[in-house]
Structures are given as structure tokens and as C-alpha cells.
N, C-alpha and C positions, 0 to 999 in steps of 0.2 A: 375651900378651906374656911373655916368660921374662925372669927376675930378671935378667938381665945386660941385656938389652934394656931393662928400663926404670931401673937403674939411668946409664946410656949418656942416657937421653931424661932423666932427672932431674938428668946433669954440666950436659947443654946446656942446659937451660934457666936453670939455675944463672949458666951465664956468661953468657947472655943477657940477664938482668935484674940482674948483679949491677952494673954503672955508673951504675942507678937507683938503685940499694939503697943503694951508698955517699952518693950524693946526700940520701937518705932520712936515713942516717946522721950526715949535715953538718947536717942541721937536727935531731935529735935532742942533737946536739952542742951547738948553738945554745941548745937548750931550757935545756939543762943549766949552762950560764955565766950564764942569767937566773934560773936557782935553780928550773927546773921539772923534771918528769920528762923525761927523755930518750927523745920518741917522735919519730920526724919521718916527713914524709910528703912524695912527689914524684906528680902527674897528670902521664903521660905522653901524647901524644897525635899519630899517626904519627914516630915518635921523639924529639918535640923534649919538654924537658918545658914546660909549662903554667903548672905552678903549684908549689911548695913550701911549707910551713911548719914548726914544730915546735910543738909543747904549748906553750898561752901562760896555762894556766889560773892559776896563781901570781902571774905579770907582772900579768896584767890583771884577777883578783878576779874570775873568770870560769868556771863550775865544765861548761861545755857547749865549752871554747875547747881543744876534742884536736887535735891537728894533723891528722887523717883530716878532721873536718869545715871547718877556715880551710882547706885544700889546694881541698878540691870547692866551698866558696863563691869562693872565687879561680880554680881552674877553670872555673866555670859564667859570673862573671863576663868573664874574658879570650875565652871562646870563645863568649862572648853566647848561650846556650842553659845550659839548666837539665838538657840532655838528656845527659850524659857517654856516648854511646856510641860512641865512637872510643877511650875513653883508658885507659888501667891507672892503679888506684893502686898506688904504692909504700909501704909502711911497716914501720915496723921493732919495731912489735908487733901481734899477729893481736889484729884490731878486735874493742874491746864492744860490745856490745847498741845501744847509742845508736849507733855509728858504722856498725854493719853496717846500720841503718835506713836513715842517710841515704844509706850507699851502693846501697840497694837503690832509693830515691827516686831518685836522681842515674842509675840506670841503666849505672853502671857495669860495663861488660864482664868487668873481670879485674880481681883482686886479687892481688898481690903481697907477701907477706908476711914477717920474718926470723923472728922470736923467737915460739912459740908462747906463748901465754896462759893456765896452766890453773887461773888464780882468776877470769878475768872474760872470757878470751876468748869471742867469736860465730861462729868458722869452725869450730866442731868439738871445741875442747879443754875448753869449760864447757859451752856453749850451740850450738847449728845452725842457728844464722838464717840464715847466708848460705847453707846448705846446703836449707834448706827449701824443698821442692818446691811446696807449698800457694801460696807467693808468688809475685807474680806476676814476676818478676825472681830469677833465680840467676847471680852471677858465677862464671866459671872461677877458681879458686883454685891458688893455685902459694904452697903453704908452705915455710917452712924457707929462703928465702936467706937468708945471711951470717947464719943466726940464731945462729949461738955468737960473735960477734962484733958482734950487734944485745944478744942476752941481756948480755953484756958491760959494756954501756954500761949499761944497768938495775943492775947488780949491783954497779958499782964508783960508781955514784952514791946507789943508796942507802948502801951500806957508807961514802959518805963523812957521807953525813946522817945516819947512826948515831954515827958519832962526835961529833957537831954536837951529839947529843942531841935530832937532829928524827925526828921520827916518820918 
């Protein structure tokens, strides 16, 4: 495929996921008003979405509560199987280690991601779990929506907890 060709296949997929991704970005947003990190995540599942949430690890004293894993236990819940293989996650940071796990357990098809990761990401940018062939389960990976506008949101919330004097 020539550089123009898959730049062309990487617009379109861009606009094809990106109404999930702002979705993804509304609960990142969400995150962020209850004083958590700004991650948020959408299961989509033949185009409806499923499920939502955002990072609720702060709110709730909860340090396993990423919005990648409330989206896929609220996923698995709504669609009564544990099986996610019809659905995309949406998120608006490329998942850690714990979150690539449970995506690899939940079966998830495709991953949808904004904002690359390169202190803790698992698609590629720290770590390759979700790329690891060994496992029994590999999602199709679509990095980079709205990621300067996912990274964004990380940036201008910490810079405000800087000022705050929070870590």
C-alpha cells in the first residue's frame, strides 16, 4: 500500500470512529469534574454504544476503577455474556497493562484509541501486550483518534492539579 493510500485509509477511519471517541471524551470529561484523571471509555457494539464510563479511581478509593475496565464490566453486564466479541472499545488513552488484560479476557475485537501512552501504555508505546502474538487473543488496534485533543484533556488537567499543588 503506498503512503498516500494508507494515509487516505487512516482519514477514514479517523472519521469513522471519531463520534465514539468524542463520546469516550464526555466521560473523560466527566472524570475530570469528580477530581479524577480524564480517561473515558465507550463499548460499542453493532453501532449502538453499550456501555460508557470514565476513571472513577479517586471518587471511589478504588485504585483498579480505569474506565477501560467499568465500560467492559458494564458491557458484559448489558449484553449478558462475558464474551465482548461483537464490540470496540473506545478510549481516549492507549490502555495499561491491567486494562490490556482484561481486554484480552473480555475478547474484545478492536481497540480504539486517542492519546498514545509512553509511560504506561500496553499497545505498543511502553509495553505489547495487546500486540502479543503468544496470547491467545489479539485486538485490531486503531491508534491515534482525536489523540491531540484526547492528550489535551490529560494536559490541561494536570496543569490544573499543578497548580492546586496536587501531584
Amino acid at each position: 500500500m503506498s503512503r498516500k493510500e494508507e494515509t487516505l485509509r487512516q482519514m477514514q477511519a479517523e472519521s469513522e470512529h471519531e463520534p465514539f471517541m468524542r463520546l469516550a471524551m464526555a466521560q473523560a470529561r466527566a472524570a475530570a469534574q469528580w477530581g479524577d484523571v480524564p480517561i473515558g471509555a465507550v463499548i460499542v457494539q453493532a453501532g449502538s454504544v453499550v456501555a460508557a464510563a470514565g476513571n472513577r479511581r479517586a471518587v471511589d478509593g478504588d485504585p483498579v476503577a480505569h474506565a477501560e475496565l467499568l465500560a467492559i464490566r458494564a458491557a458484559a453486564a448489558a449484553i449478558g455474556d462475558w464474551r465482548l466479541t461483537e464490540c470496540t472499545l473506545y478510549v481516549t488513552l492507549e490502555p495499561c497493562i491491567m486494562c490490556a488484560g482484561a481486554i484480552i479476557l473480555a475478547r474484545l475485537p478492536r481497540v480504539v484509541y486517542g492519546a498514545g501512552d509512553p509511560k504506561a501504555g500496553a499497545a505498543g508505546s511502553m509495553y505489547s501486550v495487546l500486540l502479543e502474538n503468544r496470547l491467545n487473543h489479539q485486538p485490531q488496534m486503531v491508534p491515534g483518534v482525536l489523540a491531540e485533543e484526547c492528550g489535551r484533556l490529560l494536559t490541561e488537567f494536570f496543569r490544573a492539579q499543578r497548580k492546586l499543588g496536587k501531584k
